[in-house]
C-alpha positions as a printed Julia matrix, in Angstrom:
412×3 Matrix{Float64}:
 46.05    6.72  -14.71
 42.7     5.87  -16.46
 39.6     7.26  -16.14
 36.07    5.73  -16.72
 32.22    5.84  -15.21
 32.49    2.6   -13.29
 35.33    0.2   -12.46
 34.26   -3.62  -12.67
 36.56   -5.94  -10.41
 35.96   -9.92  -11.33
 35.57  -10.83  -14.61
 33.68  -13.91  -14.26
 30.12  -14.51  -15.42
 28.6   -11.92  -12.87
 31.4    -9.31  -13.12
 31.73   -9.96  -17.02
 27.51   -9.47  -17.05
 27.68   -6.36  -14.76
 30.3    -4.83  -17.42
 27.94   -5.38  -20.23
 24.97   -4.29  -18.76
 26.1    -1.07  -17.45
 27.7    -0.55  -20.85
 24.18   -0.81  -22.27
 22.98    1.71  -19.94
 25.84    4.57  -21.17
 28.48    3.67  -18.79
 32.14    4.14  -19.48
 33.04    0.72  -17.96
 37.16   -0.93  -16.96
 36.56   -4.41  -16.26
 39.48   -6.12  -14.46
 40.72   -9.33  -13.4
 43.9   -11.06  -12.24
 43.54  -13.98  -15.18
 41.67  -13.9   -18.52
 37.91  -13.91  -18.44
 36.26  -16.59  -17.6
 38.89  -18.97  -15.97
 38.39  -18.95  -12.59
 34.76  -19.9   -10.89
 32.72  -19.62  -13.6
 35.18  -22.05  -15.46
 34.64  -24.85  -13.32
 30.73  -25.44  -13.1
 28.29  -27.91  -14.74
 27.34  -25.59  -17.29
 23.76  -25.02  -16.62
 21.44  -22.1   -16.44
 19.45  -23.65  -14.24
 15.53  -21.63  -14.91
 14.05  -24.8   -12.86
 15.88  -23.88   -9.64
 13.14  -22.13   -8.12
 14.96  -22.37   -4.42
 18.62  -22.06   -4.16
 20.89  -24.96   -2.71
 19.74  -25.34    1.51
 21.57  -27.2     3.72
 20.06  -30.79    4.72
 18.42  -30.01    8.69
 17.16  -34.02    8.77
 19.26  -35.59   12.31
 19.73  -38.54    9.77
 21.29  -36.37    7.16
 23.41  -34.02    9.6
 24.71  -37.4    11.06
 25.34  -38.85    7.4
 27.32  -35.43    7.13
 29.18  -35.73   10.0
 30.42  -38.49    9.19
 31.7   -37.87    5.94
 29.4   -40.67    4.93
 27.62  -40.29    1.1
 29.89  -37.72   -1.63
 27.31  -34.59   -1.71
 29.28  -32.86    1.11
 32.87  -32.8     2.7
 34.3   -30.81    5.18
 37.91  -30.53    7.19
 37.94  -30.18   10.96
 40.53  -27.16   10.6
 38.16  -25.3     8.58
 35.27  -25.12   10.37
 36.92  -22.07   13.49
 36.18  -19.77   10.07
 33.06  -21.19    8.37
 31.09  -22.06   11.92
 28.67  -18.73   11.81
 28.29  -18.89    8.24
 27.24  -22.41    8.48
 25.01  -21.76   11.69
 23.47  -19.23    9.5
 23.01  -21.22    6.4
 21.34  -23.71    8.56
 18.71  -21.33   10.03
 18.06  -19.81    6.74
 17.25  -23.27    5.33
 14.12  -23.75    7.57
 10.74  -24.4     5.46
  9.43  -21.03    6.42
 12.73  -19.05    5.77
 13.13  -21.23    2.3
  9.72  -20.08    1.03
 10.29  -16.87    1.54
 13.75  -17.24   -0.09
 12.32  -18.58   -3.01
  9.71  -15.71   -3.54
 12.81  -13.69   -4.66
 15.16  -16.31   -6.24
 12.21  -17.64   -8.01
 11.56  -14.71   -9.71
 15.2   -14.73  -10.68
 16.05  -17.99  -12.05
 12.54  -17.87  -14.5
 13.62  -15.44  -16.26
 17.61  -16.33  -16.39
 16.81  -17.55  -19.89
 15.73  -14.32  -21.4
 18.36  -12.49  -19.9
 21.34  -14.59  -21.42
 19.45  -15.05  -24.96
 20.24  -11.48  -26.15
 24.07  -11.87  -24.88
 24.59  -15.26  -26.72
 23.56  -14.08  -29.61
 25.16  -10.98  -29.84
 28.31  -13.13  -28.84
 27.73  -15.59  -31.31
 27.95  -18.31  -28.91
 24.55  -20.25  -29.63
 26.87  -23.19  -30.41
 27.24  -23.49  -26.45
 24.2   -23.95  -25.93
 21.89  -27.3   -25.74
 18.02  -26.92  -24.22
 15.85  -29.1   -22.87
 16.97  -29.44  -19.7
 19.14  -32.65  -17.51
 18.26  -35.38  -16.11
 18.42  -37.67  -12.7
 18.23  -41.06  -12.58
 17.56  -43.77   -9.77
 18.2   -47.32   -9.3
 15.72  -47.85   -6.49
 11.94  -47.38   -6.97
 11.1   -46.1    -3.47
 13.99  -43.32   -4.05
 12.24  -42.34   -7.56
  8.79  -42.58   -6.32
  9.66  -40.35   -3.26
 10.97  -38.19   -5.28
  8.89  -37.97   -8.28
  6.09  -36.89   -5.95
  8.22  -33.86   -4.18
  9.33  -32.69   -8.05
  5.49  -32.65   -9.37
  5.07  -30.72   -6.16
  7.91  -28.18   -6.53
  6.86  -28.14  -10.34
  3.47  -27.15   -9.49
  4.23  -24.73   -7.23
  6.54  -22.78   -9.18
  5.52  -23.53  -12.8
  8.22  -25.45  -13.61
  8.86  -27.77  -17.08
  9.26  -31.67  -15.68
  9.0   -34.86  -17.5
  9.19  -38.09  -15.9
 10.84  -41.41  -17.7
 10.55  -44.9   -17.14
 13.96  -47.04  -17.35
 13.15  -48.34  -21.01
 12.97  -44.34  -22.24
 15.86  -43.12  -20.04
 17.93  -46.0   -21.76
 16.32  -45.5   -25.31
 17.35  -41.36  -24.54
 20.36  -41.8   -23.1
 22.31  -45.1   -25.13
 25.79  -43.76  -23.07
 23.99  -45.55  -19.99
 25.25  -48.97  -19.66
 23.48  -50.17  -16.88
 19.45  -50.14  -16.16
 17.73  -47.38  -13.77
 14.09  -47.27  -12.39
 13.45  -44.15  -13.81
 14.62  -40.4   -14.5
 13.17  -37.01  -13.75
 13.8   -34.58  -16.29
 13.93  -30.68  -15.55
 13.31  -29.57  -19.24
 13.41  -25.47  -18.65
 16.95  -25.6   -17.95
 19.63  -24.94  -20.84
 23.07  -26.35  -20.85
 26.51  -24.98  -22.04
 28.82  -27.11  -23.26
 32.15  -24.35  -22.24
 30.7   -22.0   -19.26
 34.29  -20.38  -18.91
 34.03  -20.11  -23.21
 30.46  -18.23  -22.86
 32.08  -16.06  -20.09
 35.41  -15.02  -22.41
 32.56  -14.83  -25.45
 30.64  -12.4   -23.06
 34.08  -10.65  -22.46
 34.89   -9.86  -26.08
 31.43   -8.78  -26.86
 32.05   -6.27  -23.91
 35.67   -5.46  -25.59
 33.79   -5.32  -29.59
 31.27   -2.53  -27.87
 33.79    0.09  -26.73
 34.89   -1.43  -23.33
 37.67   -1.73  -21.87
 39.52   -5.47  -19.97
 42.59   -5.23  -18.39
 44.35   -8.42  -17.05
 45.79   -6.7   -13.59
 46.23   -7.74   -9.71
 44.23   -5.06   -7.66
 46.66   -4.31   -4.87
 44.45   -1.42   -2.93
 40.68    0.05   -3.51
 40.68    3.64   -1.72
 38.01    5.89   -1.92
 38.64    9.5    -2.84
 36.87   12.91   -2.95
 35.65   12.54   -6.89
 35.32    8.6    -6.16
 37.53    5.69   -6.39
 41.19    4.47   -6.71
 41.95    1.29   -7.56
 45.88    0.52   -7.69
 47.12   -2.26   -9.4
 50.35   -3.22  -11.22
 52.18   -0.65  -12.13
 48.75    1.9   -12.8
 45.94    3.44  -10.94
 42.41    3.83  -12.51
 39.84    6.12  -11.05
 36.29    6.23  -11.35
 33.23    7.35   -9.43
 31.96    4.17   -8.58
 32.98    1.05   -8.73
 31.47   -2.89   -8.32
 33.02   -5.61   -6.48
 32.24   -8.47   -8.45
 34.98  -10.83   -7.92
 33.39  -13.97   -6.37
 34.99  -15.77   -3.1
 37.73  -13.11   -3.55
 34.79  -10.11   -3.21
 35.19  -10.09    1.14
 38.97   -9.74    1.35
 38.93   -6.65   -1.24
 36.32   -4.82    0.83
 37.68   -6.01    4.0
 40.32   -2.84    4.46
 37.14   -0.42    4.06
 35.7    -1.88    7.08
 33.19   -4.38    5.59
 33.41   -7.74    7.62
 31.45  -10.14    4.71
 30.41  -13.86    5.75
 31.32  -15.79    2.63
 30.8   -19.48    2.71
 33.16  -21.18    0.29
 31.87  -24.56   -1.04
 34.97  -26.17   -3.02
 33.92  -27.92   -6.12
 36.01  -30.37   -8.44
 35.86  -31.76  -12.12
 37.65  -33.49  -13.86
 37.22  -34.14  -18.03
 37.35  -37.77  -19.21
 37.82  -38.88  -23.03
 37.66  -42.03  -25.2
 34.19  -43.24  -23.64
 30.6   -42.85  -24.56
 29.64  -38.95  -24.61
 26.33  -38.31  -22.9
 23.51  -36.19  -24.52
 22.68  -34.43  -21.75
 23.52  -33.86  -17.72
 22.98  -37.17  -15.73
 23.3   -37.04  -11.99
 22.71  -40.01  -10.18
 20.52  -39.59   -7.49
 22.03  -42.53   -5.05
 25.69  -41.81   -5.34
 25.19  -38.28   -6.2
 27.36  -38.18   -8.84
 27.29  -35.78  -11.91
 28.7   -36.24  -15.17
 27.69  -33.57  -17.9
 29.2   -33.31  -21.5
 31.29  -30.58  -22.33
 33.59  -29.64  -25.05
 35.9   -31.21  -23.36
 35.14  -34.37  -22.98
 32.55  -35.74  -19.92
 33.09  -33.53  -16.91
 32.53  -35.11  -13.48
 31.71  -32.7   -10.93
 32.01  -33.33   -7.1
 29.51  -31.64   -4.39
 30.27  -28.94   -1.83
 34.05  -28.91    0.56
 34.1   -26.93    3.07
 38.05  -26.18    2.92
 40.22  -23.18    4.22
 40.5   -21.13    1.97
 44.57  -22.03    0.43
 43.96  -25.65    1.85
 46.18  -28.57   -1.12
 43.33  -30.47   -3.09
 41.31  -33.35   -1.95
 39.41  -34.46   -4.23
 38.1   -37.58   -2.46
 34.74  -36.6    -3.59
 35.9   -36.61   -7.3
 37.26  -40.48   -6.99
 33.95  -41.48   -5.19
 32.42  -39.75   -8.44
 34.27  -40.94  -10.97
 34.24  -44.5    -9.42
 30.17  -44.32   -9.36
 30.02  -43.09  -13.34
 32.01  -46.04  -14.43
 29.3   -48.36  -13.19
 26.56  -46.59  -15.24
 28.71  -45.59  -18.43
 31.26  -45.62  -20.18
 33.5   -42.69  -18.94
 37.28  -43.45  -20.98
 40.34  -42.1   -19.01
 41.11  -38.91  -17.65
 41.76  -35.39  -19.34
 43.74  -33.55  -16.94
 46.41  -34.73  -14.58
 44.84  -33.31  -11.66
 41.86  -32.36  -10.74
 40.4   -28.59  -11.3
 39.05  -27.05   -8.49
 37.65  -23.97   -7.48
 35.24  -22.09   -4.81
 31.47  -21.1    -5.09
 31.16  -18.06   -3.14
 27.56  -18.79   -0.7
 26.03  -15.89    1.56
 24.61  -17.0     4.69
 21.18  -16.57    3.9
 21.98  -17.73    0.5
 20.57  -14.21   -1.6
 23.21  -12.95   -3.28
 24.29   -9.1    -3.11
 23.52   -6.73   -5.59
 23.46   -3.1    -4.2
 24.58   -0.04   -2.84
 27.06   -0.15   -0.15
 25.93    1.42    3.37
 29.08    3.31    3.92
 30.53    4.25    0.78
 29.2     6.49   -1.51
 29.84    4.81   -5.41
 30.65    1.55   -3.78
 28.44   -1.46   -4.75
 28.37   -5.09   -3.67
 27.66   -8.02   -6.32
 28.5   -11.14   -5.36
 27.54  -14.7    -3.22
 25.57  -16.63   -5.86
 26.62  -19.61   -4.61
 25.73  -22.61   -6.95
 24.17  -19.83   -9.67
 26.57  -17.16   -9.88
 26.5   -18.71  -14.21
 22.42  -18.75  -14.15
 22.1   -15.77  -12.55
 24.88  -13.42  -13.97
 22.86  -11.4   -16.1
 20.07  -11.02  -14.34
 21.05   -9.7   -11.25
 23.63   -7.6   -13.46
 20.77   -5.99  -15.42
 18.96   -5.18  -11.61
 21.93   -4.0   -10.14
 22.67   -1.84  -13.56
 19.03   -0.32  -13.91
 19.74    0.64   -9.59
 23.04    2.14  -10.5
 21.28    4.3   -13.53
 17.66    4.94  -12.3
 18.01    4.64   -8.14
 15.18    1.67   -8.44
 16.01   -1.6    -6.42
 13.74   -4.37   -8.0
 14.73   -6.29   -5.5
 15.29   -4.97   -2.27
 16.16   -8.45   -1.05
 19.34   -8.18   -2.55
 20.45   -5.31   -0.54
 23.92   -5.39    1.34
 21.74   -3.39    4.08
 19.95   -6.72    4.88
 23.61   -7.64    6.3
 24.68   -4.89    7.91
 27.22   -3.96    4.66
């Protein structure tokens, strides 16, 4: 049995973040995880640490779009009839809280969050020595059509406006000048120029991790089996050991509900499947490219050109279909160069999305030494640190910055 000040369960950009920045504050901190840091969501993502996303990711409330939906028409969303008994409320939910009203009061919060995302990870990749993953200046999205890019040039330099956010717009001549891996002509591009991009996001994460390990803390690769609370704290069983501590943080993604589930915490997660897939031998882009009209991303890794798919809404041990990867990949080829495929199959993986789309980072209501971090959705890798270092200076001081992020607000 092993004893420290606070047990960390997920070791993926938010759980690895929450280990470091309690271990700043003077906590004795185990951080564990089934698989080595890094390899699970936080793996799979585009990469970016997205300061322009002032709002998080709503749900389209247009008839036209619900009906496009429906349908399965377009490759930003797909969704399996056998899933939707488990993800119905949850989606219900997510629907209300995308309303203009509820979305602007959202983004007072989440605003404040993503601005300063930046500052909060500059500190950690240097001390990791990871500035080599990092590219700024921000990605780009192109259109073919000029009523789609004048549409939606005007609702960016509103957003931009609004929330002080870094935009540049560029005709087709200096998108293709930019961007030579294009092979075809667009209208224009809007570029979001706050943003930074990493060319490994499950690298940064295991860089993260070792800087955690190089400062006194302790990772252990271990299946939790049982969390029990006790009379000096917590138990957390797991192969072949126990560990104890007096509080503990369940940090562990779309896996965070079904470990608090047996303490009587019923948690709405809404798990949006994503897929990439790497792709070598063509042209390497300088930057993210998403196309607005086929809604395809491609964004160059380390790897090679990762294509990244949209949201599935999939139960959760449901076999792979990535139809929305072959719609992507098909749409890149007839803009670039994208060379043949990396991996076999497909990676794939779960965003973990609360129904009002805050994440949680707090105290428990029914637990004493019990706190909730988790449902970031599509910024669990922007947001990490940040909500790590309010959830930290909570644990250590008793201050909630942000009492939006409260489990209370959800009955938890």
């Amino acid at each position: 049995m092993a004893q420290s000040d606070v047990i960390v369960l997920g070791a993926g950009m938010v759980g690895t973040s929450t280990a470091l920045a309690l271990q700043q504050r003077g906590r004795n901190v185990l951080l564990l995880d089934r698989r080595p840091a890094g390899r699970e969501t936080s793996y799979g993502n585009a990469g970016l640490i997205q300061i322009e996303a002032a709002l998080p990711m709503e749900m389209p409330r247009a008839l036209s779009e619900l009906w496009r939906i429906a349908r399965k028409q377009g490759n930003d969303i797909n969704w399996h009839l056998n899933a939707m008994p488990e993800h119905a409320s949850a989606l219900l939910r997510y629907w209300l809280a995308s309303s203009p009203a509820r979305l602007r009061e959202i983004g007072k919060t989440w605003s404040q969050l993503t601005w300063r995302a930046g500052d909060d990870h500059a500190p950690l990749i240097a001390a990791a020595g990871a500035d080599h993953l990092i590219r700024k200046g921000g990605f780009r999205i192109g259109f073919s059509t000029e009523a789609a890019f004048d549409r939606s040039t005007r609702e960016a330099q509103s957003f931009a406006a609004e929330y002080g956010r870094g935009l540049r717009l560029l005709d087709g001549d200096t998108l293709a000048a930019e961007e030579p891996a294009l092979t075809r002509p667009f209208v224009g591009a809007l570029q979001w120029t706050d943003t930074w991009a990493c060319r490994n996001p499950g690298a940064l994460v295991a860089a993260y991790a070792a800087l955690f390990e190089a400062r006194g803390g302790q990772f252990e690769m271990s299946e939790v089996k049982s969390i029990t609370p006790t009379a000096h704290g917590w138990s957390v069983q797991v192969d072949g050991a126990r560990h104890e501590a007096p509080e503990i943080v369940i940090a562990a993604g779309p896996w965070s509900a079904r470990l608090v589930a047996p303490l009587g915490y019923r948690v709405q997660i809404l798990r949006k499947r994503g897929y990439h897939r790497h792709f070598q031998g063509g042209t390497p882009l300088n930057m993210m490219f998403s196309h607005a009209e086929s809604r395809s991303v491609v964004v160059p890794m380390e790897q090679g050109n990762r294509v990244l798919t949209g949201a599935e809404i999939a139960r959760e041990n449901a076999p792979p279909t990535p139809v929305q990867l072959d719609r992507a990949e098909a749409a890149a080829r007839t803009y670039m160069n994208l060379g043949s495929a990396v991996e076999n199959m497909p990676w794939y993986g779960n965003r973990p999305c609360m129904p009002d789309m805050l994440p949680l980072a707090g105290k428990a209501s029914r637990h004493n030494g019990l706190w909730l971090h988790f449902g970031h959705g599509h910024q669990g890798f922007t947001l990490g640190p940040t909500t790590s270092a309010v959830l930290a200076d909570q644990m250590t001081t008793g201050v909630a910055a942000f009492p939006a992020l409260s489990p209370a607000r959800l009955g938890l």
